[in-house]
C-alpha positions in Angstrom: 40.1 25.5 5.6 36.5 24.9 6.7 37.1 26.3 10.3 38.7 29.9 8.6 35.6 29.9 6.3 33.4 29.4 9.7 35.6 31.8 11.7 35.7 34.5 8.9 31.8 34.3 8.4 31.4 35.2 11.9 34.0 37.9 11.9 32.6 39.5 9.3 29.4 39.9 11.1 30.6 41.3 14.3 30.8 44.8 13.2 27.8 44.9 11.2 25.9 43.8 14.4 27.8 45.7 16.7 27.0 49.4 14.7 23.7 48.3 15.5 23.7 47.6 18.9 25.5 50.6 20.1 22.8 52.9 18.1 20.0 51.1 19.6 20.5 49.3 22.8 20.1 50.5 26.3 19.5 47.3 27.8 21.4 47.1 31.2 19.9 43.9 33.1 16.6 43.4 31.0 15.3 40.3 29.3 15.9 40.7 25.3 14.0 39.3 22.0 16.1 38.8 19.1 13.3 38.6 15.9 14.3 37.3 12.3 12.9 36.3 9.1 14.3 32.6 9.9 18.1 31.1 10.4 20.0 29.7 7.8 23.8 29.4 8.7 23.0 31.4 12.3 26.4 32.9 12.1 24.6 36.5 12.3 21.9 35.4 15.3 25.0 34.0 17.4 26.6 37.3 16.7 23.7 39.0 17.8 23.4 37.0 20.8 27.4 37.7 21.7 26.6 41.5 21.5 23.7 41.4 23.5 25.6 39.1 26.2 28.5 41.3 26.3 25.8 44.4 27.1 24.7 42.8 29.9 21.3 41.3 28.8 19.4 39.1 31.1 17.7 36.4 29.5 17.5 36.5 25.7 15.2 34.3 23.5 15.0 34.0 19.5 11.9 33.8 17.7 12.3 32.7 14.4 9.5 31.4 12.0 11.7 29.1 10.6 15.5 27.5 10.7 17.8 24.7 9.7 18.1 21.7 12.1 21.8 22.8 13.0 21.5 26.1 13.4 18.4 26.0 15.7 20.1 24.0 17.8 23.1 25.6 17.9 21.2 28.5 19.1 19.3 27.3 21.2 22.4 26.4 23.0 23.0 30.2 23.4 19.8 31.5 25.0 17.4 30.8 27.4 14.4 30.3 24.7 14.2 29.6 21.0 11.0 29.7 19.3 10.9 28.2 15.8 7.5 26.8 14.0 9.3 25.1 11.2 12.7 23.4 11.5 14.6 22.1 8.4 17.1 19.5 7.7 19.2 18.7 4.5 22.7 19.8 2.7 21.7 23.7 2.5 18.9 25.7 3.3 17.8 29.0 2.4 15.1 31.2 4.3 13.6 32.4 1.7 12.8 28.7 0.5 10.5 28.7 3.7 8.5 31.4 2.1 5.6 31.4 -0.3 6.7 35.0 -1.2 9.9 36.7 -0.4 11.2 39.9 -0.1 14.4 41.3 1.4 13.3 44.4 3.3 16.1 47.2 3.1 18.1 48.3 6.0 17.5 51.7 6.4 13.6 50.5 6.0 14.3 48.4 9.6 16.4 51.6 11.2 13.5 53.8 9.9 11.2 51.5 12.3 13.8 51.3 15.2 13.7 55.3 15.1 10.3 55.7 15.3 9.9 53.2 18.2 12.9 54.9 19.9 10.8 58.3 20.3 7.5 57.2 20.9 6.6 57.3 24.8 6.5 54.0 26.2 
């Protein structure tokens, strides 16, 4: 039962990461960052990681300010670098528990960002 709860988290992921990739990524051969507010389970990084393999991304590293034990090195497994200040152990972990204050910042807040990026000159 454990490995169709694993396999479903991850499923359920894959086309919530993909609509993002295909709106925003035009990466051919070139290195890749993958930036979050920390890893808890890392079932949506290593989905992240997937897409950006399957798009043909060089070398990809994760910076993270924080993580659990497991899933840090789980992903670290997956890419060429993972950079993570403060790694966690124990039964269950939350990222926001890393946090002195916490706040989820809305999607259409991040795709509002990724637009303007997108058209400035570079």
């Amino acid at each position: 039962m454990l490995g169709f709860a694993l396999y479903y988290r991850v499923e359920f992921q894959i086309p919530k990461i993909n609509l993002r990739f295909f709106i925003y990524l035009e990466l051919g051969n070139r290195s890749a960052i993958l930036v979050d507010d920390g890893l808890a389970s890392g079932f949506t990084m290593r989905v992240a990681v997937a897409a950006l393999r399957n798009a043909g991304a060089g070398r990809i590293a994760v910076a993270v300010p924080t993580a659990h034990r497991h899933s840090a090195e789980m992903i670290a497994r997956e890419v060429e670098t993972l950079y993570c200040a403060n790694i966690r152990g124990g039964l269950s972990y939350a990222v926001a528990s890393a946090y002195r204050h916490w706040s989820d910042v809305a999607e259409e807040a991040v795709v509002k960002i990724l637009e303007q990026f997108k058209t400035k000159d570079r």
